[in-house]
Backbone atoms as SQL, in Angstrom:
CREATE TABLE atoms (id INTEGER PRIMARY KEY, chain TEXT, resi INTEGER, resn TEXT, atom TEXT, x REAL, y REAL, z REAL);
INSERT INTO atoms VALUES
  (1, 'A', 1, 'UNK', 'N', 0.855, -1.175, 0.000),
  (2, 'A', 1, 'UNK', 'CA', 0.000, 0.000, 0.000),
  (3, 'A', 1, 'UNK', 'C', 0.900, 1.237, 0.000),
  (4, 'A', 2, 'UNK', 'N', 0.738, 1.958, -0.536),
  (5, 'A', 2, 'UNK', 'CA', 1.493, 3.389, -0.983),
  (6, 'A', 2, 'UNK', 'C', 0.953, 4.230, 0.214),
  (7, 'A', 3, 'UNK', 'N', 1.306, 5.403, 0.115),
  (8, 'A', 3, 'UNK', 'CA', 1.291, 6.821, 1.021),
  (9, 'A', 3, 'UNK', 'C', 0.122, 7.238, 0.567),
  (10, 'A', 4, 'UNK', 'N', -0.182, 7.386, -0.831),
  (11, 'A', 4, 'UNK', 'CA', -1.737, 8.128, -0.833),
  (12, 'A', 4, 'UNK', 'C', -2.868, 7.013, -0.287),
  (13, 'A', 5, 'UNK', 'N', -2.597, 5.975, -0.513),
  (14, 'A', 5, 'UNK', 'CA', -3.363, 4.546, -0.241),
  (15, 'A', 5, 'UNK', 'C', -3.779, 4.659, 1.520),
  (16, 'A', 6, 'UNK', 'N', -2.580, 5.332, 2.290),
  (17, 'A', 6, 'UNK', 'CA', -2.660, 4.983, 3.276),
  (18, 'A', 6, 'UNK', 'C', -3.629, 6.402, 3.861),
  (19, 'A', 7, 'UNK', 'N', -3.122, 7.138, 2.895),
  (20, 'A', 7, 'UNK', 'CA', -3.913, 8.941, 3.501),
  (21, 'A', 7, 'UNK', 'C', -6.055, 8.639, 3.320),
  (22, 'A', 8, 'UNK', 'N', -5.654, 7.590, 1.941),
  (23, 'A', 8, 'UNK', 'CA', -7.205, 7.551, 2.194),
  (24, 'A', 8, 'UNK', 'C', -7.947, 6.642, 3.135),
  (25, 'A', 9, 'UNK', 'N', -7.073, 5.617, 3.361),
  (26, 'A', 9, 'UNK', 'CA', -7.550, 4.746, 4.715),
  (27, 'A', 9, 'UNK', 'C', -7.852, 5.665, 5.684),
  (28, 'A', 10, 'UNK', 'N', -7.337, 6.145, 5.989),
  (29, 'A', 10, 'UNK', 'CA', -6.678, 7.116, 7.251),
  (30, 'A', 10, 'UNK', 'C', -8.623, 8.013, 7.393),
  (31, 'A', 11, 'UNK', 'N', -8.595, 8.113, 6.328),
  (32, 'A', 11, 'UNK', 'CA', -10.059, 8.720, 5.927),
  (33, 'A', 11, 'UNK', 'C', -11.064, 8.184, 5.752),
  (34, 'A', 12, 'UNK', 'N', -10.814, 6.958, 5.378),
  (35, 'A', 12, 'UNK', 'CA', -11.967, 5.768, 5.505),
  (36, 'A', 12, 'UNK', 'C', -12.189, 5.568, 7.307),
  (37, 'A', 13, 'UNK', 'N', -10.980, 5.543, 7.792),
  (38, 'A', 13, 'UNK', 'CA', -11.458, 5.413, 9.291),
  (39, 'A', 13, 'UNK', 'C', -11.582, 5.988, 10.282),
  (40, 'A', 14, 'UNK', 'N', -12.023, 7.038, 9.222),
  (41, 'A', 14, 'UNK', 'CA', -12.821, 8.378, 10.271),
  (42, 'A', 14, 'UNK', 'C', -14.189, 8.827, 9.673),
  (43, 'A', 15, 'UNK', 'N', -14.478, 7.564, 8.911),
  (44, 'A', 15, 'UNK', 'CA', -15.764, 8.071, 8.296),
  (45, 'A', 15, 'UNK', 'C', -15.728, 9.355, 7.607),
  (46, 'A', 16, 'UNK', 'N', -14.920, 9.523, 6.968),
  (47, 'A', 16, 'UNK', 'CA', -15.196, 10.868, 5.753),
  (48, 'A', 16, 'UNK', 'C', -15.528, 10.535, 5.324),
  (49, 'A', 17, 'UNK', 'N', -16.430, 11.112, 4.399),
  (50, 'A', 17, 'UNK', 'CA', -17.291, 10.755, 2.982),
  (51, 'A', 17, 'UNK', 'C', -16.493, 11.703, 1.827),
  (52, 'A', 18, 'UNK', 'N', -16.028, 11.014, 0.983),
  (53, 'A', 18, 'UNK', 'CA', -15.613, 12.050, -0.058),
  (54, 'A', 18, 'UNK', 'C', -16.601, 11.940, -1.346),
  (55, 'A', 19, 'UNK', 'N', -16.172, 13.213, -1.888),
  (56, 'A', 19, 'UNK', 'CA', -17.094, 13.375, -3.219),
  (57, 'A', 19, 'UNK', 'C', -16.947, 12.503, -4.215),
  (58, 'A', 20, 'UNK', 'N', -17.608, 12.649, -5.408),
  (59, 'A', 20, 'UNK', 'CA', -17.522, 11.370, -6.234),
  (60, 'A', 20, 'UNK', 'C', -16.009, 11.146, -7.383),
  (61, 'A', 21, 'UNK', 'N', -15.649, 12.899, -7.371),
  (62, 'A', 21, 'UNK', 'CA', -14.740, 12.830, -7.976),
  (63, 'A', 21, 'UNK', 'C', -13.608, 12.135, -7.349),
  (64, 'A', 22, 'UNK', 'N', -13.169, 12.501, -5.975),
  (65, 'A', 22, 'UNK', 'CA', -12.350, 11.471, -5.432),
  (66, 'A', 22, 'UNK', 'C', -12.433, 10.078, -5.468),
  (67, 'A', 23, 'UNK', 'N', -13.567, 9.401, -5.100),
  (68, 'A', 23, 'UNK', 'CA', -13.756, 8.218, -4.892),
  (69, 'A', 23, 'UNK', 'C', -13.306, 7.853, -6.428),
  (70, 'A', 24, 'UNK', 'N', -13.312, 8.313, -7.818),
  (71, 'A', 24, 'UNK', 'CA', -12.701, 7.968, -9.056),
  (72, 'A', 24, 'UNK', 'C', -11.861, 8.164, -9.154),
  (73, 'A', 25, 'UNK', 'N', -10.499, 9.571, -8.291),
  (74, 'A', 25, 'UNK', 'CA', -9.290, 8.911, -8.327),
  (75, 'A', 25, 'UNK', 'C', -8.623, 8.301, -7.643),
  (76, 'A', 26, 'UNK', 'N', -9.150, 7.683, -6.529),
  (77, 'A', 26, 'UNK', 'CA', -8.690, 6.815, -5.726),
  (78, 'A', 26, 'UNK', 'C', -9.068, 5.354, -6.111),
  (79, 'A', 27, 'UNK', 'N', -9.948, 4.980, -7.078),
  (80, 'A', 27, 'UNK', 'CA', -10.699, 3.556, -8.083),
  (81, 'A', 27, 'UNK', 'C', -9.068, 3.833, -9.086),
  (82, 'A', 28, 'UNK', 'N', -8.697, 4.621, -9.526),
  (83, 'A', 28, 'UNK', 'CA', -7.350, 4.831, -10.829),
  (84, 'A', 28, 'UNK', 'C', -6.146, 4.983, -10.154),
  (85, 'A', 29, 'UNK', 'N', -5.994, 4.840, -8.598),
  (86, 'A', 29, 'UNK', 'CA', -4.894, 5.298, -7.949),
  (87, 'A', 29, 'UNK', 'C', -3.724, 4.588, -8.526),
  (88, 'A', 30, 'UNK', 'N', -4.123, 2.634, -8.055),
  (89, 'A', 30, 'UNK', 'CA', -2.954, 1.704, -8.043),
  (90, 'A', 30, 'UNK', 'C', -3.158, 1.924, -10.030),
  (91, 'A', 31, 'UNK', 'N', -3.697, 2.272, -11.055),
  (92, 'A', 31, 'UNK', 'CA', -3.487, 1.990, -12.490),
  (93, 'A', 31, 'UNK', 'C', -2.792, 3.333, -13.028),
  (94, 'A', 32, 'UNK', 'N', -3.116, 4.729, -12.324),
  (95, 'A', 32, 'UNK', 'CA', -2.381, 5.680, -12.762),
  (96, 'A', 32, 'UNK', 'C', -0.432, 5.755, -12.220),
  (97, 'A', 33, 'UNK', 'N', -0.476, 4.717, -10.899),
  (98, 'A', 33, 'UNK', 'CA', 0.503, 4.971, -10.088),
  (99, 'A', 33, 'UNK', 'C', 1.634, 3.836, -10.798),
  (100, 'A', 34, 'UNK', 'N', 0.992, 2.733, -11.639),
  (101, 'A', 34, 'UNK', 'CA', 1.589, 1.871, -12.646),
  (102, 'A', 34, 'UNK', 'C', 2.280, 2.373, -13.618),
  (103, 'A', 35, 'UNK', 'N', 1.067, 3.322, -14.347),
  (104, 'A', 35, 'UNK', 'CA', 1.950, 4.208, -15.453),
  (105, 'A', 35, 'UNK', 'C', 2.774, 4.875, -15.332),
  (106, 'A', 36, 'UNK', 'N', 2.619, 5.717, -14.247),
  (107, 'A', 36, 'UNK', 'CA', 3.800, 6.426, -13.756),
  (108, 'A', 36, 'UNK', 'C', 5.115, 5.439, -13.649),
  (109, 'A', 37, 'UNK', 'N', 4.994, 4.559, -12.735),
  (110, 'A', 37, 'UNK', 'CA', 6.385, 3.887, -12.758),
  (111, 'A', 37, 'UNK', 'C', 6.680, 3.111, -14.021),
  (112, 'A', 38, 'UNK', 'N', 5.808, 2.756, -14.681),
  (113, 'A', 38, 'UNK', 'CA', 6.596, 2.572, -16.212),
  (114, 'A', 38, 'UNK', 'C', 7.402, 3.303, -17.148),
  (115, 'A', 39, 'UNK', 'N', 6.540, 4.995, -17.050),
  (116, 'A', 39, 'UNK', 'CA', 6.739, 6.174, -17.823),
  (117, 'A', 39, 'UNK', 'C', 8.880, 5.993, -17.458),
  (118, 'A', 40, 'UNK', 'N', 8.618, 5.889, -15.729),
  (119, 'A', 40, 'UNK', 'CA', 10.260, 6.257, -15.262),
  (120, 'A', 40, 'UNK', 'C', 11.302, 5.431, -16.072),
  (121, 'A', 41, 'UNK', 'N', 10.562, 4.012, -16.004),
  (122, 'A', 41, 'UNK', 'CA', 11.399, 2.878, -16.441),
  (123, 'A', 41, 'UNK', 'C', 11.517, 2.928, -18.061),
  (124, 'A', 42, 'UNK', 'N', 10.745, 3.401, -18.634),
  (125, 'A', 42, 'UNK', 'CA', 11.025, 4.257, -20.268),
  (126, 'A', 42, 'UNK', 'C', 12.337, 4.955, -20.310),
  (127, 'A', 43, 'UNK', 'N', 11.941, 5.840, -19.621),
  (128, 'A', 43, 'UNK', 'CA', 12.697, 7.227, -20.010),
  (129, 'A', 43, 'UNK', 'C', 14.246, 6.711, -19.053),
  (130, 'A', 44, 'UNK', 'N', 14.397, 6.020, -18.033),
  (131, 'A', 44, 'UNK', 'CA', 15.452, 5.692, -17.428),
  (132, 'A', 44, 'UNK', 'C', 16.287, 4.693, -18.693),
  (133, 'A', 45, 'UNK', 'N', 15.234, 3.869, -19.423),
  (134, 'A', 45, 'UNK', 'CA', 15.848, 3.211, -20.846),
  (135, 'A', 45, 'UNK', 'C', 16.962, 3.858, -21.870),
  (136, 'A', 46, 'UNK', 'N', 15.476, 4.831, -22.054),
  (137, 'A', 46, 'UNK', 'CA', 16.090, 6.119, -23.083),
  (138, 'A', 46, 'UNK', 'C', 17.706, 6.755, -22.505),
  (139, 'A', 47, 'UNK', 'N', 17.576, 7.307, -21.262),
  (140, 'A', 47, 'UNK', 'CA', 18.626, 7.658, -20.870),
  (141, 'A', 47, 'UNK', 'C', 19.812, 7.338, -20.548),
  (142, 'A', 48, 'UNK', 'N', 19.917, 5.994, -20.674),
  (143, 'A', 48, 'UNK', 'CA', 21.121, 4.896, -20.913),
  (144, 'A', 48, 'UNK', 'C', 21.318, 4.936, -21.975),
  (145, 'A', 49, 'UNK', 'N', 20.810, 4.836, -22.847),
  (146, 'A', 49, 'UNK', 'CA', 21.004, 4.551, -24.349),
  (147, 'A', 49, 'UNK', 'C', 21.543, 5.912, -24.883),
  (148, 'A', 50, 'UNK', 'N', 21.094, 6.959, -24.543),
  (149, 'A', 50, 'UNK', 'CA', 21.348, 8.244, -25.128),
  (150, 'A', 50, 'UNK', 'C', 22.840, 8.842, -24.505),
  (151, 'A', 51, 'UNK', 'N', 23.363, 7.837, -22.796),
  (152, 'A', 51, 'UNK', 'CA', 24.002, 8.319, -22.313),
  (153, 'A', 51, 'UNK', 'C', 25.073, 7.141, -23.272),
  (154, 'A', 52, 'UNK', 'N', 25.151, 6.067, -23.367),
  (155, 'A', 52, 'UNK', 'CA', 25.730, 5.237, -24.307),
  (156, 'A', 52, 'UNK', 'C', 26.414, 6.055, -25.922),
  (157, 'A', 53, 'UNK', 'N', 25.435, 6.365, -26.450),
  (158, 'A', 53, 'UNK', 'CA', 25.581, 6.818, -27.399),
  (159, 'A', 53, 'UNK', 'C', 26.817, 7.888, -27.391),
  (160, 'A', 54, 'UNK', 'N', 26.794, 9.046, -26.225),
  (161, 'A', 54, 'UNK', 'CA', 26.708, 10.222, -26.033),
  (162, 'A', 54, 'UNK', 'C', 28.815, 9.514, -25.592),
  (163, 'A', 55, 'UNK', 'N', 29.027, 8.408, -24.888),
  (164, 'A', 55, 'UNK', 'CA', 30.135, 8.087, -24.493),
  (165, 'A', 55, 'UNK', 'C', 30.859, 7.199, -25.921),
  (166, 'A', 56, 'UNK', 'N', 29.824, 6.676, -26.400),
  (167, 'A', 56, 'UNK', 'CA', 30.529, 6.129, -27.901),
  (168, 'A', 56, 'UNK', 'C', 31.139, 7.020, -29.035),
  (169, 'A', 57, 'UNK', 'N', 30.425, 8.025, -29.381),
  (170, 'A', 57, 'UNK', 'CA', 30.586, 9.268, -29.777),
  (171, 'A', 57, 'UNK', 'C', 32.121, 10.098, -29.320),
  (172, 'A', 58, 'UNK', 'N', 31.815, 10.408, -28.255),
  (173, 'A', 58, 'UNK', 'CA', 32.932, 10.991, -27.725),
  (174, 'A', 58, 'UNK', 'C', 34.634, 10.327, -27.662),
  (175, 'A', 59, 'UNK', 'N', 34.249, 9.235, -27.588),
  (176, 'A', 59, 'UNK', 'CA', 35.444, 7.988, -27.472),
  (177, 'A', 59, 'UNK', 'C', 35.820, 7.984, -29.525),
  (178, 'A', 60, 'UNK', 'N', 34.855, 8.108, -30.323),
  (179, 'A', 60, 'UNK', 'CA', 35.029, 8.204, -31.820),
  (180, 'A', 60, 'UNK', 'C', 35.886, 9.299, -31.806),
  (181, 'A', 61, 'UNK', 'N', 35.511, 10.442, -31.201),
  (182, 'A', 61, 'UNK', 'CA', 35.724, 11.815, -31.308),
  (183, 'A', 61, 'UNK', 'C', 36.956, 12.080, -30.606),
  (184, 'A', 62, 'UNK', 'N', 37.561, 11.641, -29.851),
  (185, 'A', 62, 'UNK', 'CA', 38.824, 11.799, -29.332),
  (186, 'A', 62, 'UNK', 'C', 39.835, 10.230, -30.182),
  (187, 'A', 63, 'UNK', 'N', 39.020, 9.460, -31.047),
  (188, 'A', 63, 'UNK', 'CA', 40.230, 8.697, -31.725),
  (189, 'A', 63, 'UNK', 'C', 40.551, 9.114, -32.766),
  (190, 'A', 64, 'UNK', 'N', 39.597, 10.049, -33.415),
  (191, 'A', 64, 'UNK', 'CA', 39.555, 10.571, -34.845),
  (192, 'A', 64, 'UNK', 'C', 40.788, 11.803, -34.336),
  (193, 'A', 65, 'UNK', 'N', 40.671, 12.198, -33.436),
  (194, 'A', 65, 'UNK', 'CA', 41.662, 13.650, -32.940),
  (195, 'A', 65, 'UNK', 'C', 42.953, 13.328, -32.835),
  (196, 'A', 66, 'UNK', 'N', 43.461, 11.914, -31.929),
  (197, 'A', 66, 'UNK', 'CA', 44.151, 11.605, -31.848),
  (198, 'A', 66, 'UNK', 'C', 44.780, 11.471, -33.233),
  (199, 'A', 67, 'UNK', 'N', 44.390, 10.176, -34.108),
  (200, 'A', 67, 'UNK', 'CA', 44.308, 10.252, -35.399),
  (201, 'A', 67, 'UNK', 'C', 45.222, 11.424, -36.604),
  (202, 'A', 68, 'UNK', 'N', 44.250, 12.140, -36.453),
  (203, 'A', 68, 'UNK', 'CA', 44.416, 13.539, -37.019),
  (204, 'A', 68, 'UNK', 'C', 46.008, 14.344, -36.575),
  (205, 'A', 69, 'UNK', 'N', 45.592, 14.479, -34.869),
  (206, 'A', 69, 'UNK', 'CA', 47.279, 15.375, -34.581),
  (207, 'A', 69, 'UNK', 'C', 47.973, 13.807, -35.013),
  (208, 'A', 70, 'UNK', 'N', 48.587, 12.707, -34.779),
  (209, 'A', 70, 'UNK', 'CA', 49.013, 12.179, -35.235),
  (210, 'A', 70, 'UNK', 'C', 49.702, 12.211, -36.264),
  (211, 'A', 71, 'UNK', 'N', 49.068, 12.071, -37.505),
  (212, 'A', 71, 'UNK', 'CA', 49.068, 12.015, -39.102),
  (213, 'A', 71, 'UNK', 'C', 49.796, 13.771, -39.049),
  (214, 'A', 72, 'UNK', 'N', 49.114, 14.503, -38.492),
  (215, 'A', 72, 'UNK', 'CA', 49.813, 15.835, -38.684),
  (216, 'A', 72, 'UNK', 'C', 51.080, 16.502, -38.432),
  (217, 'A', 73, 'UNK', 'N', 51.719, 15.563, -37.019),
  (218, 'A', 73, 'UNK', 'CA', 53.049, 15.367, -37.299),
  (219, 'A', 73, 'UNK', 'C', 53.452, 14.320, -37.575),
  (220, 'A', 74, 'UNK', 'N', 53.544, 13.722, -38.242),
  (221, 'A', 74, 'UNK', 'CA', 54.201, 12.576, -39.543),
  (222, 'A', 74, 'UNK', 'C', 54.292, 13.632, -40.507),
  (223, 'A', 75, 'UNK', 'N', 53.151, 14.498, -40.946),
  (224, 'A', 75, 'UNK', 'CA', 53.553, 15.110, -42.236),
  (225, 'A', 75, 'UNK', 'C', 54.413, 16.259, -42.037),
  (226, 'A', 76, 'UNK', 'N', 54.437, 17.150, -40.604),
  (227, 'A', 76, 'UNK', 'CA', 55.250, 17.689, -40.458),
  (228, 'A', 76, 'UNK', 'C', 56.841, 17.362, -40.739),
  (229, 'A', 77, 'UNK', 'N', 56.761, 16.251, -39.860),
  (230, 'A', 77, 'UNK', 'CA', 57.938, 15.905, -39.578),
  (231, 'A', 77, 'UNK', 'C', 58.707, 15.281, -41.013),
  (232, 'A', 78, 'UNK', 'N', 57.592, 15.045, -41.932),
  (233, 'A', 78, 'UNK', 'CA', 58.408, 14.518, -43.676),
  (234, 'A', 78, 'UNK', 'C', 58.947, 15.680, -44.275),
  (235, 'A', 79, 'UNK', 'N', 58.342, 16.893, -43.945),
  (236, 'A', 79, 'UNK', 'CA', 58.180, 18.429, -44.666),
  (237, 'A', 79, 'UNK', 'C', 58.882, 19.063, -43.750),
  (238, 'A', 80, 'UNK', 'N', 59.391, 19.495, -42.660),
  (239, 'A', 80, 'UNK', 'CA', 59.905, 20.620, -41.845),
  (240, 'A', 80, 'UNK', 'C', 61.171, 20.076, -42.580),
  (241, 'A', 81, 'UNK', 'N', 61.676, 21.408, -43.090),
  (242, 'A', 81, 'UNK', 'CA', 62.991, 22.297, -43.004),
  (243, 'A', 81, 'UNK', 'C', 63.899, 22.200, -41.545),
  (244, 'A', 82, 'UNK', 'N', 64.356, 21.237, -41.016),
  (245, 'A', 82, 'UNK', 'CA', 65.329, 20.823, -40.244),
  (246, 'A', 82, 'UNK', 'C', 66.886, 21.565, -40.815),
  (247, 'A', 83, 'UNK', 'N', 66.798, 20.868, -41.778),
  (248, 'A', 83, 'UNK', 'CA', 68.694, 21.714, -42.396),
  (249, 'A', 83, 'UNK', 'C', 67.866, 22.435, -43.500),
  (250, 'A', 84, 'UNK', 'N', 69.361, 23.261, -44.061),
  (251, 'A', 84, 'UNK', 'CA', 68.958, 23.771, -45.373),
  (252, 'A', 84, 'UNK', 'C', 69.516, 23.188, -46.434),
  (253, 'A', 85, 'UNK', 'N', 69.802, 22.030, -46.924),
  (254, 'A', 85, 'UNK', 'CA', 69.955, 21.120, -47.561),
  (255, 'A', 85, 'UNK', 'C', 68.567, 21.322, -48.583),
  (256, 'A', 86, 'UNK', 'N', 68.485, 21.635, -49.742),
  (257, 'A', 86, 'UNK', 'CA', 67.267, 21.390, -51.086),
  (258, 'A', 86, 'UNK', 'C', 66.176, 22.015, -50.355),
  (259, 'A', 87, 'UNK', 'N', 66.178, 22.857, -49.253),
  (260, 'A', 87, 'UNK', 'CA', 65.128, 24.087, -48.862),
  (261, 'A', 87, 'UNK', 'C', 65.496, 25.353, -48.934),
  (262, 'A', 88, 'UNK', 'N', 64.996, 26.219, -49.643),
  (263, 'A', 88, 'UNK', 'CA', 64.800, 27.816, -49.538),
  (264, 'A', 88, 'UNK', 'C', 64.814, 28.490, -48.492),
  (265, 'A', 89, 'UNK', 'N', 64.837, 29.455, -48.101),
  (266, 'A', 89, 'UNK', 'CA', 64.330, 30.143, -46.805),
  (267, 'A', 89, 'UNK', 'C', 62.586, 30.393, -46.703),
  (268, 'A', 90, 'UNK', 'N', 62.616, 30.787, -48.123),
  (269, 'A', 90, 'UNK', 'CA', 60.603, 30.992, -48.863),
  (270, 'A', 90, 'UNK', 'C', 59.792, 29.997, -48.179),
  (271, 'A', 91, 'UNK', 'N', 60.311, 28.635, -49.009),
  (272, 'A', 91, 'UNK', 'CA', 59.341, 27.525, -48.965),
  (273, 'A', 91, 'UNK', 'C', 59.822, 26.841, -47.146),
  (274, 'A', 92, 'UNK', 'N', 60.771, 26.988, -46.456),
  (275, 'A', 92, 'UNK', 'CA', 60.718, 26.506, -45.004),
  (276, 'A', 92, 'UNK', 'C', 59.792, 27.802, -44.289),
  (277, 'A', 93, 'UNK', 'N', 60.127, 29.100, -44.663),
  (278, 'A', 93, 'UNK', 'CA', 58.453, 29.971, -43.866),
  (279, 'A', 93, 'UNK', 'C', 57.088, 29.628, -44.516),
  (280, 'A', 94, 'UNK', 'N', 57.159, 28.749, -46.051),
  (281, 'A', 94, 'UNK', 'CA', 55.795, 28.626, -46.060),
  (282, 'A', 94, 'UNK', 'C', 55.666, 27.052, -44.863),
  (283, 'A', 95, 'UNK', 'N', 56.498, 26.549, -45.047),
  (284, 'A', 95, 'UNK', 'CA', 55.676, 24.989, -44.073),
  (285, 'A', 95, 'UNK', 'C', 55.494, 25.416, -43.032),
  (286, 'A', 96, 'UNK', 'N', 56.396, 26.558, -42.820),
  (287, 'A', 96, 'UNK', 'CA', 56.550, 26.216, -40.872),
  (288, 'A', 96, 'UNK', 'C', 54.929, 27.281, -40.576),
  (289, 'A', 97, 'UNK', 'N', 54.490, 28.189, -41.492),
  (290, 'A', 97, 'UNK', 'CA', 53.285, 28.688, -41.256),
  (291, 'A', 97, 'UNK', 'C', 52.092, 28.058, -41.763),
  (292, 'A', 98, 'UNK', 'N', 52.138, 26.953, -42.548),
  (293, 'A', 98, 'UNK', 'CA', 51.336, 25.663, -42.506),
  (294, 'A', 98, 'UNK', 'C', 50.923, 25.496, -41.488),
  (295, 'A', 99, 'UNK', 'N', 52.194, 24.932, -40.949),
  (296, 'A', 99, 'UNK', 'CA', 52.441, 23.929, -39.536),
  (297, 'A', 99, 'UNK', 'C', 51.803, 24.597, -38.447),
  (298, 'A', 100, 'UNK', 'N', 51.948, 26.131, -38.204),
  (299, 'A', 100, 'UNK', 'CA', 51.475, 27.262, -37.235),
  (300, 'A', 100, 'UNK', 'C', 49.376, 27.203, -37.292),
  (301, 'A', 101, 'UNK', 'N', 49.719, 27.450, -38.596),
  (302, 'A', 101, 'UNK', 'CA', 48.061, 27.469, -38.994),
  (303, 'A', 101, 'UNK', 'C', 47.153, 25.915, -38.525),
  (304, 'A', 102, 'UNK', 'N', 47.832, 25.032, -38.972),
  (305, 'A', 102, 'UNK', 'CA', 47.260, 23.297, -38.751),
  (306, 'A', 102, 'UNK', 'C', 47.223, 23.637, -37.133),
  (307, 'A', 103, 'UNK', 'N', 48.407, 23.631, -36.451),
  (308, 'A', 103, 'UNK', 'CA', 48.723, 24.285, -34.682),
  (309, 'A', 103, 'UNK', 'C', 47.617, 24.627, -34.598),
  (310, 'A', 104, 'UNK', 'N', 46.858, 25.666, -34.807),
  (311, 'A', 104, 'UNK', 'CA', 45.511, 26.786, -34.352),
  (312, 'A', 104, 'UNK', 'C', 44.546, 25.929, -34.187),
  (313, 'A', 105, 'UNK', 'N', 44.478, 25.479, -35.487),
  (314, 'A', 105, 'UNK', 'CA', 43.217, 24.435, -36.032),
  (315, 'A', 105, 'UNK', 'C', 42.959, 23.415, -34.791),
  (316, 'A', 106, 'UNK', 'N', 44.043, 22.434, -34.366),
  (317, 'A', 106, 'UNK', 'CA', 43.690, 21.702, -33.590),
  (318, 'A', 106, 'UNK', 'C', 43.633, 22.021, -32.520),
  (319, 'A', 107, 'UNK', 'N', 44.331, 23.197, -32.372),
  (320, 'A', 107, 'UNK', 'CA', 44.384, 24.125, -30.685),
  (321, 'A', 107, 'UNK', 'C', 42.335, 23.984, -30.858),
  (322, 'A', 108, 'UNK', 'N', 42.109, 24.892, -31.331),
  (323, 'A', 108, 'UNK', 'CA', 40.504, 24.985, -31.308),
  (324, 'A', 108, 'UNK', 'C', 39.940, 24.099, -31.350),
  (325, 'A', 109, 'UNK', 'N', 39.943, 22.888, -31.968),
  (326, 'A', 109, 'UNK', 'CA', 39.220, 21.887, -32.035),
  (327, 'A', 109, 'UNK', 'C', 39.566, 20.977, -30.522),
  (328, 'A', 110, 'UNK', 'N', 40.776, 21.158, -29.903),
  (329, 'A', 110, 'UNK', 'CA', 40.670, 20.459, -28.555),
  (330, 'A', 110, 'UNK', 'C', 40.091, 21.009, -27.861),
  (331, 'A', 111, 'UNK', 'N', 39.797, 22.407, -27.674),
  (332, 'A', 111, 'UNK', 'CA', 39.501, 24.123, -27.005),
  (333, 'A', 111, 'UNK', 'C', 37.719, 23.034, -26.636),
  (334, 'A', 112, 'UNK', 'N', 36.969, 22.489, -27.839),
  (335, 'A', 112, 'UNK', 'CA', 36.452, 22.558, -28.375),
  (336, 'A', 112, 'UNK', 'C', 35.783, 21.017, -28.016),
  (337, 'A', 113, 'UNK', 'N', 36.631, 20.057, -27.776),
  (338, 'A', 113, 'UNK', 'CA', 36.362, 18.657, -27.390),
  (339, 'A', 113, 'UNK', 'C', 36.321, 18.885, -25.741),
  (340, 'A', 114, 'UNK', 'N', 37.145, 19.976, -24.928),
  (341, 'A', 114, 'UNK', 'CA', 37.618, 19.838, -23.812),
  (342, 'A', 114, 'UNK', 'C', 36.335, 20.441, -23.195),
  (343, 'A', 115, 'UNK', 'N', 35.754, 21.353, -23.909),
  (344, 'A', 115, 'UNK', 'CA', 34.678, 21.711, -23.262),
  (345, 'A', 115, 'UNK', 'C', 33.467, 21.116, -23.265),
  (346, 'A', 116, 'UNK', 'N', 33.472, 19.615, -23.923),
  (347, 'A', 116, 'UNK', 'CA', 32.308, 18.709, -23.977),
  (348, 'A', 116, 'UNK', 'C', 32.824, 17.883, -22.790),
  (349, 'A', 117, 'UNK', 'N', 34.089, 17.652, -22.624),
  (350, 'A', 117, 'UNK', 'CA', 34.472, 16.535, -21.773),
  (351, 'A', 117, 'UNK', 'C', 33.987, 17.297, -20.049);
């Protein structure tokens, strides 16, 4: 027996008479008080699943990053102007401001993951 179950006993044994509208939601008490705890056990479903999703996602999203800076120094590191051996001075300020610019890019995009985490 529940708490409202018990408030109307409580009233049954004092001889209250209630009106008719009560006496119909207290006939729907134990069938409305069902739905309710189903509604929870729904949405407690949903919210695993969405919280699932929401951790699968994120785990994609930090391998793809990883990934990415990864691959980005490999290509650095094939392309940086280390000596000046068959590099210009031109074309080692264009990589190394590549390299600066790609830098930003993923600066923001972690800026950017870190504030979901």
């Amino acid at each position: 027996m529940g708490p409202l179950e018990e408030k109307f006993k409580m009233l049954d044994d004092y001889s209250i008479g209630l009106s008719e509208e009560f006496v119909l939601k207290r006939r729907n008490l134990r069938e409305k008080w069902s739905e309710f705890c189903e509604m929870l056990g729904e949405i407690e479903e949903r919210n695993q699943k969405v919280s699932k999703d929401m951790y699968y996602d994120t785990n994609k999203n930090l391998d793809n990053f990883f990934k990415e800076t990864s691959d980005f120094k490999g290509h650095f590191i094939g392309l940086a102007p280390f000596s000046m051996a068959n590099v210009d001075c031109e074309k080692a300020f264009q990589v190394l401001n590549e390299y600066r610019e790609n830098s930003k890019k993923l600066r923001k995009d972690e800026e950017k993951m870190r504030f979901g985490l």
